[in-house]
C-alpha positions as CSV (number, residue, x, y, z in Angstrom):
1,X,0.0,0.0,0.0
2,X,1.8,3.6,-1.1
3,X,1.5,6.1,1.8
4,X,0.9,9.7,0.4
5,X,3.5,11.7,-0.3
6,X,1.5,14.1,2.2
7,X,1.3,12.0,5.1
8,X,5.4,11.5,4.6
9,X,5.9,15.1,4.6
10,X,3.7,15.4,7.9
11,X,5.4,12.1,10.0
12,X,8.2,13.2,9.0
13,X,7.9,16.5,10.2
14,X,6.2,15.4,13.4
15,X,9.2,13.4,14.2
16,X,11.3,16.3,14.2
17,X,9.1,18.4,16.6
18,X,9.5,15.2,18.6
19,X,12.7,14.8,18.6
20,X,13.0,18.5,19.3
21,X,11.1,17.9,22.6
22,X,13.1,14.8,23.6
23,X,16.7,16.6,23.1
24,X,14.9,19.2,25.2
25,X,15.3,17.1,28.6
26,X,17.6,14.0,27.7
27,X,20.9,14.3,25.7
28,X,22.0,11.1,23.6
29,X,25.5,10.2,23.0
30,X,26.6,11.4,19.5
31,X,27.5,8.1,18.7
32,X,24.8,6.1,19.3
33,X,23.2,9.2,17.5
34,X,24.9,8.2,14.0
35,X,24.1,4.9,14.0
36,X,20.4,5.0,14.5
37,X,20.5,7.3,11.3
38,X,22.9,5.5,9.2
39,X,20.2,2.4,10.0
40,X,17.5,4.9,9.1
41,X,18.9,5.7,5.7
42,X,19.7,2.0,4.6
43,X,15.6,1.2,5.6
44,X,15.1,4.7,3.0
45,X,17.4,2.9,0.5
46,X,16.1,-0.4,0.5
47,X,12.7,0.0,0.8
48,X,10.6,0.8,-2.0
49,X,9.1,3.9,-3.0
50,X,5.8,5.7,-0.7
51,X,5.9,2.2,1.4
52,X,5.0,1.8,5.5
53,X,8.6,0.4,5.7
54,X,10.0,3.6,3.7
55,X,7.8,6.1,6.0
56,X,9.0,4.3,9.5
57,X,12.6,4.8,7.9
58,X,12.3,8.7,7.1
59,X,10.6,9.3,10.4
60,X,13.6,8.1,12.3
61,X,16.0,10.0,9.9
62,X,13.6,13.1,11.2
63,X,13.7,12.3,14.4
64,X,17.2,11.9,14.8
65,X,17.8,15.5,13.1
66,X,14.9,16.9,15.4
67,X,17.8,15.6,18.4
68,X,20.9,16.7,16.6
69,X,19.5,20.2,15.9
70,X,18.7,20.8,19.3
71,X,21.8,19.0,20.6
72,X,23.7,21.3,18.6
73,X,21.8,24.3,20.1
74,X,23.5,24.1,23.6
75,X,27.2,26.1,23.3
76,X,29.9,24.2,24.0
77,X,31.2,26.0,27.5
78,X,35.3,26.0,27.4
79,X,37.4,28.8,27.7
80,X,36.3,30.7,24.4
81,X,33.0,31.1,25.8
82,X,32.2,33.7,28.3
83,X,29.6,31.3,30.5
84,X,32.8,29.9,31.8
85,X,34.1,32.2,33.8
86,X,30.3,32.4,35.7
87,X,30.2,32.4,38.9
88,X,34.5,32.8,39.1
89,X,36.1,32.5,42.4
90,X,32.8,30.5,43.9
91,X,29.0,31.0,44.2
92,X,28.5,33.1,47.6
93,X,28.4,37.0,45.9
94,X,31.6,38.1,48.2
95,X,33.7,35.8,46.5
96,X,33.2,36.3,43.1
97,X,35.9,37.9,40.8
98,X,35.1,40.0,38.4
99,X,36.3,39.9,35.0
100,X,36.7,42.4,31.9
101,X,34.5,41.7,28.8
102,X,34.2,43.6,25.2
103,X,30.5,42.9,23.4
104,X,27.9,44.4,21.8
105,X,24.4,45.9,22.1
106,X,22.2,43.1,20.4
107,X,18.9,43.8,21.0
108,X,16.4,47.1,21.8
109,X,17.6,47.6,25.9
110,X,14.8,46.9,27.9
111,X,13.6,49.3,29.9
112,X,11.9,48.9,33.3
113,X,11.2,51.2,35.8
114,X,14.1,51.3,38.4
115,X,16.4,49.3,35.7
116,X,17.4,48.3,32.1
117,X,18.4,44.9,31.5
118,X,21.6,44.8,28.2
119,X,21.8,42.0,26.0
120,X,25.3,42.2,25.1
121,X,27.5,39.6,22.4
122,X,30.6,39.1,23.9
123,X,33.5,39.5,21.6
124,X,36.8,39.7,23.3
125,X,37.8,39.3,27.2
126,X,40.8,40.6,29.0
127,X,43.1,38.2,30.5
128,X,46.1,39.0,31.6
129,X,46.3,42.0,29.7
130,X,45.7,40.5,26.9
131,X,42.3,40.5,24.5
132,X,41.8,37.0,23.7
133,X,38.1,36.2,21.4
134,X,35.3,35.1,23.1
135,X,31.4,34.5,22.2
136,X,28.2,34.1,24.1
137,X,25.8,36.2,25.3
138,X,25.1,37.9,28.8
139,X,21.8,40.0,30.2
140,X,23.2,43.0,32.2
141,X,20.9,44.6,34.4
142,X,21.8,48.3,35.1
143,X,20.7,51.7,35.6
144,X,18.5,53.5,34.0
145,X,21.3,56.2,33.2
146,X,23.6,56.3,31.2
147,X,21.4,55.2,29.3
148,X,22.9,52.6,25.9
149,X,21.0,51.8,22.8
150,X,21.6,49.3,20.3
151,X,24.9,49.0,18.3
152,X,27.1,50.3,21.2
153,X,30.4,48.8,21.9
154,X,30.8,48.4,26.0
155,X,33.5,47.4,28.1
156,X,32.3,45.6,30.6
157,X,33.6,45.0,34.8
158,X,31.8,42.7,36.5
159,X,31.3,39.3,38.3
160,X,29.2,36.8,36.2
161,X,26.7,34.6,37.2
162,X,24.9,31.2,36.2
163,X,20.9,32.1,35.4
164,X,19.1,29.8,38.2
165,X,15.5,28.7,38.3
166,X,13.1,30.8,41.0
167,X,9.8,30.5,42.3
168,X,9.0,27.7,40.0
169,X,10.1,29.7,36.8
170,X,12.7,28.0,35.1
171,X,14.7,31.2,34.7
172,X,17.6,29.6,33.7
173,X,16.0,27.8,30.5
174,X,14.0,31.3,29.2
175,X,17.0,33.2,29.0
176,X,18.7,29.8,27.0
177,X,16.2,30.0,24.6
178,X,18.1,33.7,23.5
179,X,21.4,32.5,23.9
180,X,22.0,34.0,27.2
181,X,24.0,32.0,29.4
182,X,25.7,34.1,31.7
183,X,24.3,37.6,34.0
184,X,26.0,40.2,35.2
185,X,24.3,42.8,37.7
186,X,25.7,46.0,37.9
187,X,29.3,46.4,37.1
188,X,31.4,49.2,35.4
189,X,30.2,50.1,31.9
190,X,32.4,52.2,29.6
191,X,31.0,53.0,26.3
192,X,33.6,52.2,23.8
193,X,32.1,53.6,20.7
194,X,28.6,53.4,18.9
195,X,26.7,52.7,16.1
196,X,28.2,49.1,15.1
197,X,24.8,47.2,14.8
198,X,23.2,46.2,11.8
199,X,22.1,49.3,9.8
200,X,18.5,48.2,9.2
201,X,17.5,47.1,12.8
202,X,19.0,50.3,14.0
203,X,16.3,52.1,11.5
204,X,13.9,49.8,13.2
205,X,14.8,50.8,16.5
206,X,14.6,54.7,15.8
207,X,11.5,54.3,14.2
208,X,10.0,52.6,17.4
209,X,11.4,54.7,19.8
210,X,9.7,58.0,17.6
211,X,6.5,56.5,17.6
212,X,6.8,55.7,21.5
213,X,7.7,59.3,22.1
214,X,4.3,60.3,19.7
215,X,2.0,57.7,21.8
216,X,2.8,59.5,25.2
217,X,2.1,63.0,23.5
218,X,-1.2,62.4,21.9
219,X,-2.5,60.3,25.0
220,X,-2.8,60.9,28.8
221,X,-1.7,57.4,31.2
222,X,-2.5,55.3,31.8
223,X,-4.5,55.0,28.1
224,X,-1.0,55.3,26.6
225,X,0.5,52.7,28.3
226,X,-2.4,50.3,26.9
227,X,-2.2,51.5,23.0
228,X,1.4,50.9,23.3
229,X,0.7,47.1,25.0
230,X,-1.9,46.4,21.7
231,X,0.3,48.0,19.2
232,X,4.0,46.7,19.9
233,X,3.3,44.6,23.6
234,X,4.6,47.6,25.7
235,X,3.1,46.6,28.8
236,X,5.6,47.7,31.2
237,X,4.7,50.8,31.5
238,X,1.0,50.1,32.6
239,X,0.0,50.4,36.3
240,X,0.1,47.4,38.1
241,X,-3.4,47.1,39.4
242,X,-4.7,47.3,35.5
243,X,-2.2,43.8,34.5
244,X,-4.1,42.2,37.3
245,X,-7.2,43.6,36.2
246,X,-6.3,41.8,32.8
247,X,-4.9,38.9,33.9
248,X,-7.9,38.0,36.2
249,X,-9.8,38.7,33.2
250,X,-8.4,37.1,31.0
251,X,-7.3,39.6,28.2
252,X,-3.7,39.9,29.0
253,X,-3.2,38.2,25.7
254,X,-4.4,41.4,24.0
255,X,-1.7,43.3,25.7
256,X,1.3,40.4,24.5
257,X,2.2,40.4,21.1
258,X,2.2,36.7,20.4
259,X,0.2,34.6,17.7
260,X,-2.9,34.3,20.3
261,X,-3.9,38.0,19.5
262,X,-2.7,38.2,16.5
263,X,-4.6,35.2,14.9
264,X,-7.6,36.3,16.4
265,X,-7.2,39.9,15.2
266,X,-6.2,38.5,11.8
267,X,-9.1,36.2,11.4
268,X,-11.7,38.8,13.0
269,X,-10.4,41.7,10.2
270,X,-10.6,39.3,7.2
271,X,-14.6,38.6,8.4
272,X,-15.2,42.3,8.8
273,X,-13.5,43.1,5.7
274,X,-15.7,40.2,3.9
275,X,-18.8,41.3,5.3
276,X,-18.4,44.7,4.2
277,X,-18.0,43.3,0.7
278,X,-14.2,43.4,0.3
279,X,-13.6,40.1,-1.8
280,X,-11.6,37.2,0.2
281,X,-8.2,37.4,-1.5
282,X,-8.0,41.3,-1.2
283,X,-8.7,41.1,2.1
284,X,-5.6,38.4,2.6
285,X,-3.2,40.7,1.2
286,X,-4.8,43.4,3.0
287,X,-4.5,41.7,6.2
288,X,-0.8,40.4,5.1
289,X,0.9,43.4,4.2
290,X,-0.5,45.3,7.6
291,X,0.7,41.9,9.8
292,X,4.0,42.8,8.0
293,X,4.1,46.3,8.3
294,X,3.0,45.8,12.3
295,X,6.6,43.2,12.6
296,X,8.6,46.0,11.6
297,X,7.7,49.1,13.3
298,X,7.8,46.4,16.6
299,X,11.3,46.4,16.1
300,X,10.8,42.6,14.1
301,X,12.1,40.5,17.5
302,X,11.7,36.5,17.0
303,X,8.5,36.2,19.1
304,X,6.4,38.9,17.0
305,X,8.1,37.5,13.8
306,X,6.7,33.9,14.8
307,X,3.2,35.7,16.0
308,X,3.5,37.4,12.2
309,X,3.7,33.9,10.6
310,X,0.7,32.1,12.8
311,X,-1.4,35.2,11.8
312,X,-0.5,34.7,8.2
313,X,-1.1,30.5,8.6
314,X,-4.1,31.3,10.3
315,X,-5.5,34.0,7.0
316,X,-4.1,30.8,5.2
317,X,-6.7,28.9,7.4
318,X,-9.3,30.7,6.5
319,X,-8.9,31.0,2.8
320,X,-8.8,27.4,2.1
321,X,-11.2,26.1,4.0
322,X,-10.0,25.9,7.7
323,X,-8.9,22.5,8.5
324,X,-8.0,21.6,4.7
325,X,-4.6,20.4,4.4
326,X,-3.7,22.9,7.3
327,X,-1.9,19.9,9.1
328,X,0.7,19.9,6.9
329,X,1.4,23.7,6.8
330,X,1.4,23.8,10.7
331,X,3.7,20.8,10.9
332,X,6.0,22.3,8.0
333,X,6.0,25.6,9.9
334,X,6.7,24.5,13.1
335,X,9.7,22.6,12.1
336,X,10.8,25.3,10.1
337,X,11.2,27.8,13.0
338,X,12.6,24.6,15.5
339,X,15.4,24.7,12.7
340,X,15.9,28.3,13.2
341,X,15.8,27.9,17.4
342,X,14.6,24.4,18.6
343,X,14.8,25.7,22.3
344,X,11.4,28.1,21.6
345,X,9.6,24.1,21.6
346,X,9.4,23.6,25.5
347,X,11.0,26.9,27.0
348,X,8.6,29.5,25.4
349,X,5.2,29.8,26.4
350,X,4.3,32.7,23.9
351,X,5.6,30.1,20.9
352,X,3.1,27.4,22.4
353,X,0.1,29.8,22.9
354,X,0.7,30.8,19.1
355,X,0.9,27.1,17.9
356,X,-2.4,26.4,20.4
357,X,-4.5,29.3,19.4
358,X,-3.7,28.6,15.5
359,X,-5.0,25.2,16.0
360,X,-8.0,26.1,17.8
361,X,-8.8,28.6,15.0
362,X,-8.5,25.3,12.2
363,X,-10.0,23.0,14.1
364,X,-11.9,23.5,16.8
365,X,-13.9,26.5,15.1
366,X,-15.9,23.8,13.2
367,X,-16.5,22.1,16.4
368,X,-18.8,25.3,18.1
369,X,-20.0,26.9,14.6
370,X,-23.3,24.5,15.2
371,X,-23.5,25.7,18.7
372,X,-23.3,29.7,18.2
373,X,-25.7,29.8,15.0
374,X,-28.4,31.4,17.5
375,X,-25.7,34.3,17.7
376,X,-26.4,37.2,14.9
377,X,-24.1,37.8,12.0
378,X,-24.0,41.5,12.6
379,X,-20.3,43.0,12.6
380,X,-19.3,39.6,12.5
381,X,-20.3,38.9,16.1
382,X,-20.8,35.2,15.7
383,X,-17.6,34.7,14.1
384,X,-15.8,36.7,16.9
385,X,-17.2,34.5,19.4
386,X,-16.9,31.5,17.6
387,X,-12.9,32.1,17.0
388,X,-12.3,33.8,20.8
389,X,-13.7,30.5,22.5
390,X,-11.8,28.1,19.9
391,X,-8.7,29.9,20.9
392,X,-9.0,30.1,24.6
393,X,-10.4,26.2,24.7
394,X,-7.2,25.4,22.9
395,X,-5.2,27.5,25.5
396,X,-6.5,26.7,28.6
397,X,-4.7,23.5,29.6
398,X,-1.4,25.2,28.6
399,X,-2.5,28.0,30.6
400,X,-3.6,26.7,33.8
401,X,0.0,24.7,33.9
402,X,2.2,27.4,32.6
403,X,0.4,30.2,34.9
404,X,-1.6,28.7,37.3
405,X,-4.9,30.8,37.5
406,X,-8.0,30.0,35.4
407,X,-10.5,33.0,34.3
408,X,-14.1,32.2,34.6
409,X,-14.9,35.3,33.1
410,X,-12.4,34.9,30.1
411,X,-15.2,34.0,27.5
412,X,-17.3,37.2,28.6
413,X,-14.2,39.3,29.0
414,X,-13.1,38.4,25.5
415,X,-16.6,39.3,23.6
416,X,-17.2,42.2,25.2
417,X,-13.7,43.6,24.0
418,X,-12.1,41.5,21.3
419,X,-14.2,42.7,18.4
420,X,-13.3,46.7,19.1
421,X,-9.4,45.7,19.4
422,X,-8.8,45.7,15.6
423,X,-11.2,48.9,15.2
424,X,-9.4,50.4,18.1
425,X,-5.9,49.6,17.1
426,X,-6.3,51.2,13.1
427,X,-8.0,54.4,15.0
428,X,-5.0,54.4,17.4
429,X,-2.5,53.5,14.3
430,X,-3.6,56.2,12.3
431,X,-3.3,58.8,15.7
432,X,0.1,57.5,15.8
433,X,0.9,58.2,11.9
434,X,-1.0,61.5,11.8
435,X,1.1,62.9,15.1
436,X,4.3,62.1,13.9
437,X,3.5,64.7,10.8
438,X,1.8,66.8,13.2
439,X,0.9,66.3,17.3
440,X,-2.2,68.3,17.7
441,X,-3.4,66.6,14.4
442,X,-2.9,62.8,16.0
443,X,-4.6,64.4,19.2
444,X,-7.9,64.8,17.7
445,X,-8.1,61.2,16.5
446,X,-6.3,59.8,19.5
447,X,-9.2,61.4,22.0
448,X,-11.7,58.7,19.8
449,X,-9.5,55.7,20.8
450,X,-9.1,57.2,24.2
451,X,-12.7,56.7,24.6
452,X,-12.1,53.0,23.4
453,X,-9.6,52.1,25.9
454,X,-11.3,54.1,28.4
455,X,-14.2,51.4,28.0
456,X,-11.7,48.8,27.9
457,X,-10.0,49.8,31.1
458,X,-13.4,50.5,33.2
459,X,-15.0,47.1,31.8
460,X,-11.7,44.8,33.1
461,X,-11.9,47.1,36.2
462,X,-15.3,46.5,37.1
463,X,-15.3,42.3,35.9
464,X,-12.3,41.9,37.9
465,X,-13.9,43.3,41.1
466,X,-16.1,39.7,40.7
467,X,-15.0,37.7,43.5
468,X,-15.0,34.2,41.4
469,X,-13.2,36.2,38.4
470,X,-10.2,33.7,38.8
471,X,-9.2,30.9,40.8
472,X,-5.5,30.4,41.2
473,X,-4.6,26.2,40.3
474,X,-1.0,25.9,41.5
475,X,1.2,23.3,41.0
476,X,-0.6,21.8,38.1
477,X,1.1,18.2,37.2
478,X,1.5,18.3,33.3
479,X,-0.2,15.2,33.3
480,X,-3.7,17.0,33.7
481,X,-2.7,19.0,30.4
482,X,-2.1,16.5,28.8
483,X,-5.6,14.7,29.9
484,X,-6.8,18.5,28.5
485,X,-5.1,18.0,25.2
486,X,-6.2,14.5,24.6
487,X,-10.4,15.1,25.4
488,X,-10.1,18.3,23.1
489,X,-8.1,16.2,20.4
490,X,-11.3,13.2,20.8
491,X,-13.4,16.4,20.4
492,X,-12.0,17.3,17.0
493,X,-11.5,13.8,15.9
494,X,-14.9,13.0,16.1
495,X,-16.3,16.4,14.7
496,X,-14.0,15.8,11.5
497,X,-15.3,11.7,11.5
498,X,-19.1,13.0,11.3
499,X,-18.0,15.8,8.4
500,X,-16.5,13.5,6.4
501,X,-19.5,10.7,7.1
502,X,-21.7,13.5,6.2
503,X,-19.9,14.0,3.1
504,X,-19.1,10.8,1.6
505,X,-23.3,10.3,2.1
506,X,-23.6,13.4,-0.4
């Protein structure tokens, strides 16, 4: 019997992802390594074409690559990279030595309020007066002034430290997933010069940075704070008593640029544009060109570039017919970026909220359409629905183990605000545009979304007051996701069984 070329593709891809996931926790001796894929290749060779025997032999070739990839992800710790000298001269803080370090600016510095955390590329340390080359990055948390932008060249004196898990939160693997390996808290800075970074993400940067400074002069707080969270996931500068507003709300996701919001947002703008008789494959490129444009003046980090491709997979989604064929472009996507960075797989919650809420817009939408039909079609209200409970079913079990807290009022919280968030964010976009030709100009538009967000602020405000708004669940054993995972996946299943009964009757 000839397997699909298809279903090859998808296995085959599958066994990456899992492979991927395995590396993650257990490392396998290179040797043992090789010859489980040597084997794999001679089942490939002498099995005959789009056979079971042929599949089972590409799907451990896959598999083994999914391990070697992420294998080959971890750095190789000697004395050329700068995580060795962590922790130097022993781990209580009075006995550390410091040591002297050339890098980098890498990234937009992150600001906070009392602090800015650096991630700096190492390129030379001193030793012995002498520069000797070194790699690997370190996360240097400093004050807020001087203050360094990207591209600078710093000289660094400090005492490094090992990232360590805390509270639960594996620390230590989050910053891995960047390449960050080592920390450094304080310490002498001298600016050696600036203005080395790459020319186009520095254009990036500037650009941000102008349209920050335009955001806090069209809008009062904290309604600034919150246009910046939905256009480019600046939440830090929103009040703390509003994130917990959100969060026991269950709308923080509006506020963190990841796929979950922007799938929704994607999928909810294509509807409106359809039903206000914009044909499907202009609304696409509509859609796909603004997704685009919102990567890049968000200074195009990996996170909002993955969000930008879920959005585009989901559009794709939608196009073609939701759950046709889709497997394939998720699995094909997915092992795609795992090339790129195969730590993103297990140690980054925003990359498996994207991958959840995409499949929740495929394939669990089908699954609710028969029970919101009562709902009217009116501005696309049923749809809205329809794709905000597919999304936060699909996310829930990840949720509840990644955060703890479950939102009863989520589901109301969501329909109340989700379908003004697009309208809201091209009202605030356009205030944004119009005051960087001219403030007072960007003001009179900006006063409509202040209205908006007003609402927004005064609903979460008032739902989060609700006593049973959230119940905390801590210490969630993964198991019970998995149980989650495996009763929504039966859900599906069975929806897709009685579609294609239903079809194959016609």
């Amino acid at each position: 019997m000839k397997i699909r070329k298809s279903l090859i593709i998808f296995y085959s891809c599958l066994c990456f992802i899992l492979g991927v996931a395995f590396a993650s926790f257990f490392i396998l001796p290179w040797l043992v390594l090789y010859g489980v894929i040597i084997l794999g290749l001679l089942v490939v060779i002498l099995s005959n074409k789009r056979t079971l025997a042929r599949t089972i032999g590409w799907c451990v070739i896959f598999l083994i690559l999914g391990i070697v990839r992420c294998q080959l992800s971890l750095p190789i710790v000697n004395e050329n990279h700068l995580a060795f000298y962590n922790n130097v001269g022993g781990i209580n803080f009075s006995d550390r030595q410091s040591v002297v370090f050339q890098g980098i600016i890498a990234d937009e510095p992150d600001a906070r309020k009392d602090h800015i955390k650096l991630n700096l590329e190492s390129q030379k340390l001193k030793v012995e007066n002498n520069w000797q080359k070194i790699k690997g990055r370190v996360l240097i948390k400093t004050g807020l002034f001087p203050f360094y932008q990207y591209g600078d060249v710093l000289e660094i004196f400090c005492a490094l430290v090992e990232p360590e898990p805390f509270n639960g939160f594996s620390y230590d693997k989050y910053l891995a997933k960047s390449d960050i390996y080592s920390i450094c808290y304080g310490g002498k800075i001298k600016l050696i010069e600036s203005g080395k970074g790459n020319f186009f993400k520095a254009a990036v940067f500037k650009i941000k940075t102008k349209v920050v400074e335009t955001v806090s002069q069209i809008l009062p707080e904290p309604q600034s704070s919150f246009l910046g969270g939905l256009l480019w996931g600046a939440k830090k500068g929103m009040p703390a008593d509003i994130l917990e507003s959100f969060n026991r709300t269950g709308v923080t996701h509006i506020i963190a640029v990841s796929g979950y919001n922007i799938t929704i947002i994607a999928v909810m703008l294509s509807n409106l544009f359809i039903n206000f008789g914009l044909s499907r494959k202009k609304a696409f490129w509509l859609i796909v060109l603004g997704i685009i444009f919102f990567v890049i003046i968000t200074g195009s980090p990996a996170s909002i570039v993955r969000a930008g491709i879920m959005g585009i997979v989901a559009l794709i989604a939608t196009a073609v017919g939701r759950a046709t064929k889709m497997h394939n472009t998720l699995a094909i996507v997915c092992f795609l970026m795992l090339i790129f960075n195969p730590k993103v797989l297990i140690w980054d919650a925003g990359f498996q909220l994207s991958f959840f809420a995409t499949i929740g817009l495929i394939y669990f939408v089908p699954v609710l359409e028969k029970y919101t039909k009562w709902l009217p079609q009116v501005f696309s209200i049923r749809e809205s629905l329809t794709t905000t409970l597919s999304a936060i079913v699909l996310t829930t079990p990840l949720i509840l183990f990644q955060f703890g807290r479950f939102s009863f009022l989520a589901p109301l919280a969501n329909l109340l605000i989700l379908p003004i968030i697009p309208v809201n964010m091209a009202i605030g976009f356009l205030a944004v545009v119009l005051g960087l030709i001219w403030i007072p100009l960007g003001q009179i538009i900006a006063w409509i979304s202040w209205v908006i967000l007003t609402y927004v602020l005064k609903l979460t405000e008032i739902l989060a007051k609700v006593e049973w708004a959230s119940l905390p669940v801590p210490n969630l054993h993964w198991l019970f996701m998995v149980f989650g995972y495996l009763i929504i996946g039966y859900l599906i299943f069975r929806n897709q069984q009685k579609s294609f009964i239903k079809k194959a009757e016609h």
